[in-house]
C-alpha positions in Angstrom: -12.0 -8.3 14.0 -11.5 -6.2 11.0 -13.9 -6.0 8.1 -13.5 -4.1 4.9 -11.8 -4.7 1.6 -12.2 -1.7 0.0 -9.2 -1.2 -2.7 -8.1 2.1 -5.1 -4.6 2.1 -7.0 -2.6 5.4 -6.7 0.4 6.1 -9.5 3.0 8.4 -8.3 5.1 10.2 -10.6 9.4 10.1 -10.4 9.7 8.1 -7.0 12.2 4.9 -7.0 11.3 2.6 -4.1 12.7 4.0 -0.8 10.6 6.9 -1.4 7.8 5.4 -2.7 7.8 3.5 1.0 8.6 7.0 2.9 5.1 8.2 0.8 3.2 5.1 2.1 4.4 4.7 5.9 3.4 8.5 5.9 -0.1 7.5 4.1 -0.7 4.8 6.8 0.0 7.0 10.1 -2.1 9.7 8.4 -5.1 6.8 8.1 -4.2 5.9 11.7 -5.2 8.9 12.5 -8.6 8.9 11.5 -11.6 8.4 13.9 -15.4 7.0 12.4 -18.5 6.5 14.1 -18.2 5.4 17.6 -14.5 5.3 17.9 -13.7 3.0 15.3 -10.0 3.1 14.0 -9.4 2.9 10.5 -6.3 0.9 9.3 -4.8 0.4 5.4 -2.3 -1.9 3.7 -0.5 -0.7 1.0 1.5 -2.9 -1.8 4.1 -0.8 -3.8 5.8 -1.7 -7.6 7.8 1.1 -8.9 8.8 2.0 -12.8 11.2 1.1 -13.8 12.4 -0.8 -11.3 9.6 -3.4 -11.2 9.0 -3.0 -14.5 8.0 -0.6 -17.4 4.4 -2.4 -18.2 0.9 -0.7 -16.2 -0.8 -4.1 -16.2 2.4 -6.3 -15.2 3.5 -3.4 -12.2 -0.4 -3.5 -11.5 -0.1 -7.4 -11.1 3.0 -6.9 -8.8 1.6 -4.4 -6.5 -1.4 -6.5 -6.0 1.0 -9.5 -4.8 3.1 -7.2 -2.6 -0.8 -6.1 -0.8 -1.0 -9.7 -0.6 1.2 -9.9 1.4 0.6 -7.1 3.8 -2.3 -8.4 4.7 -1.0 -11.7 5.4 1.8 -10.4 7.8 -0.9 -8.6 10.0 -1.9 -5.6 8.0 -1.5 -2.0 8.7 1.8 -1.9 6.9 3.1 -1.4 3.4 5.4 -4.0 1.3 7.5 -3.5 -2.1 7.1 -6.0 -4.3 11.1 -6.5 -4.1 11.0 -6.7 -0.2 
């Protein structure tokens, strides 16, 4: 089974959401990638809210991409979801 819960919150400057999703699909297969002690493969979920489209307020897009991770995790991880999606 998978352990963990680490989190860290990464804002990206002038990308709408079909890029913002391009930047995290390519995030996850690089994380994918990475090997640990004694094989173990490391996995992410990623929740995305985008300005202006998801709103113009920090806390509020904060609160949405938080939701969106959410939900990653509930559908079996190792993906990424848009709020809007």
């Amino acid at each position: 089974g998978g352990q963990g819960g680490q989190e860290f919150g990464a804002l990206v400057g002038q990308v709408g959401p079909r890029e913002s999703m391009r930047i995290a699909d390519r995030l996850l297969d690089d994380i994918r990638t990475l090997v640990v002690d004694n094989d173990m493969r490391v996995t992410a979920s990623v929740g995305l809210a985008t300005f202006p489209t998801d709103g113009t307020d920090l806390d509020e897009r904060c609160h949405l991409a938080d939701g969106a991770l959410y939900v990653a995790k509930s559908n079996g991880r190792d993906h990424a979801r848009h709020v809007a999606a």
